[in-house]
C-alpha positions, 0 to 999 in steps of 0.5 A: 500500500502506498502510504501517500494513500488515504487509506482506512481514511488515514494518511501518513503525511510528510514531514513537510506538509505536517509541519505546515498543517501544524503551523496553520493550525497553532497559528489559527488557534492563537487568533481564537485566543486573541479574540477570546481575550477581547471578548473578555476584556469587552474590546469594541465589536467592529474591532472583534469582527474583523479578528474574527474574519481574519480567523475565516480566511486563515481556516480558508486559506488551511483548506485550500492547502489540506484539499489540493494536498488531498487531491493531488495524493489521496484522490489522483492514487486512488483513481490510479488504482481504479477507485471511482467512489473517491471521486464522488466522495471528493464531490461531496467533500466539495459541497460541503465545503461550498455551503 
């Protein structure tokens, strides 16, 4: 098994692609932080917002990066190995994210 597959819907990433996931991640994870603290310490509300969509662009911009890895590994192998459903499970994947 090619262990760039996403099989048993697992999948070993390299060391590259972990530690920029990782990074996004913590980074997102600081923001909620900062807004968490302005709402607590009663910051204006336009000044929150503005945080908060901050917030959505860097969870956008971690699943344009986690998809397109997705795409390139997971779902061009499986379509190599003749898996058509992934396909239709990239699809629903891409409505769910289009909502």
């Amino acid at each position: 098994m090619n262990s760039e597959c996403c099989c048993k819907k697992t999948k070993e990433r390299s060391e590259e692609e972990y530690k920029s996931l990782i990074n996004r991640l913590s980074r997102i994870e600081g923001q909620i932080r900062g807004i968490k603290g302005m709402v607590e310490k009663n910051a204006y509300c336009t000044d929150i917002l503005i945080q908060s969509s901050a917030v959505s662009a860097a969870i956008n911009a971690f699943n344009k990066e986690l998809l397109a890895n997705h795409i390139k590994t997971c779902v061009a192998q499986d379509i190599r190995d003749g898996k058509d459903e992934t396909v239709d499970e990239l699809v629903a994947t891409l409505q769910k994210l289009m909502k």
